[in-house]
C-alpha positions as CSV (number, residue, x, y, z in Angstrom):
1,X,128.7,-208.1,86.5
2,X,129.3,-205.3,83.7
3,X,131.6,-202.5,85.0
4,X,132.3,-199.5,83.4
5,X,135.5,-198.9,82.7
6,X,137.1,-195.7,82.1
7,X,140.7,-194.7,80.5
8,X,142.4,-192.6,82.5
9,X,144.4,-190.0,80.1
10,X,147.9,-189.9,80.3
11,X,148.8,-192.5,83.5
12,X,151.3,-194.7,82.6
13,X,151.5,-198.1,83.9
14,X,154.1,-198.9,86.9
15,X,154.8,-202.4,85.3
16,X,155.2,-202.0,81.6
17,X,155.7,-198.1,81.1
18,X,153.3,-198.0,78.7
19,X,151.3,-194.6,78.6
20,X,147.6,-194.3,78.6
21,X,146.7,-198.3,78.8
22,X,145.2,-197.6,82.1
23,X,141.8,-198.3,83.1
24,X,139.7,-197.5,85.7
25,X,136.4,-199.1,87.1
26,X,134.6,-199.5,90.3
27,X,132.6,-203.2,92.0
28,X,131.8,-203.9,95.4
29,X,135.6,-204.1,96.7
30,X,136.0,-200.9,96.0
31,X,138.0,-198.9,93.1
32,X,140.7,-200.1,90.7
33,X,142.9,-199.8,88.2
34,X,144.3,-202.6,84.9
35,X,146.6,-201.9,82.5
36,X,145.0,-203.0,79.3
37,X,148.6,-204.1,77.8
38,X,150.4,-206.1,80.3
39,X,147.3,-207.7,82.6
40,X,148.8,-205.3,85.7
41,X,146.2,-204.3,88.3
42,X,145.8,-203.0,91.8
43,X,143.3,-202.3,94.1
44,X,143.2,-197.9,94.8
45,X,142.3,-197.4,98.4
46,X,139.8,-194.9,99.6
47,X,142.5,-193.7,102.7
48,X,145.5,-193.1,100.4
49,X,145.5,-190.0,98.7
50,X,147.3,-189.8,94.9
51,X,150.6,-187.8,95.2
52,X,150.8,-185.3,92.7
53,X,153.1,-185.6,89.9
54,X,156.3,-182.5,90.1
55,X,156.2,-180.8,87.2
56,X,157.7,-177.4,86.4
57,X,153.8,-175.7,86.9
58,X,153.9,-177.3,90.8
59,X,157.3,-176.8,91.5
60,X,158.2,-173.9,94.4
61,X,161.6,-172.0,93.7
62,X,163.4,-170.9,96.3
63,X,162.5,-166.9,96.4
64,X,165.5,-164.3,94.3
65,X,167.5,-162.5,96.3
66,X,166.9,-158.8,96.4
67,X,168.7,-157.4,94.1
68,X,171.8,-155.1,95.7
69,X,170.3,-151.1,95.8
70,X,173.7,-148.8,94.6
71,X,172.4,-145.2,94.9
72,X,173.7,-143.0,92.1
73,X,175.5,-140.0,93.2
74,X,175.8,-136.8,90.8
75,X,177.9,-133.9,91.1
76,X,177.6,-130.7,89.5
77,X,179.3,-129.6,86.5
78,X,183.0,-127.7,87.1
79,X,182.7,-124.1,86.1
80,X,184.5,-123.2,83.8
């Protein structure tokens, strides 16, 4: 059987670290993935869900403290 297989842009390999080498196609056992370089390949179960990458765009900082509040206090001008 033919498959169609589909690069997937920007994954990098878990075996040889080599970035986009990664395939993607689908038969009757379900979905998976073959690095194109190195022969790697791994079956993608329906039940797991990908974990996202961290990255600075998903990242949550912790909140800034308030800044401190000094109130200005102005006295009036001596006579003279």
């Amino acid at each position: 059987m033919n498959q169609k297989r589909r690069f997937i842009a920007g994954a990098v390999c878990p075996k040889c670290a080599e970035m986009d080498r990664m395939v993607m196609f689908t038969d009757e056992q379900g979905t998976h993935r073959e690095c194109v370089s190195c022969g790697f390949s791994d079956k993608l179960s329906d039940l797991e869900s990908p974990q996202e990458l961290a990255t600075r765009v998903n990242q949550v900082d912790a909140p800034a403290p308030a800044p401190e509040v000094v109130p200005l206090k102005f006295y009036p001008r001596p006579k003279k």
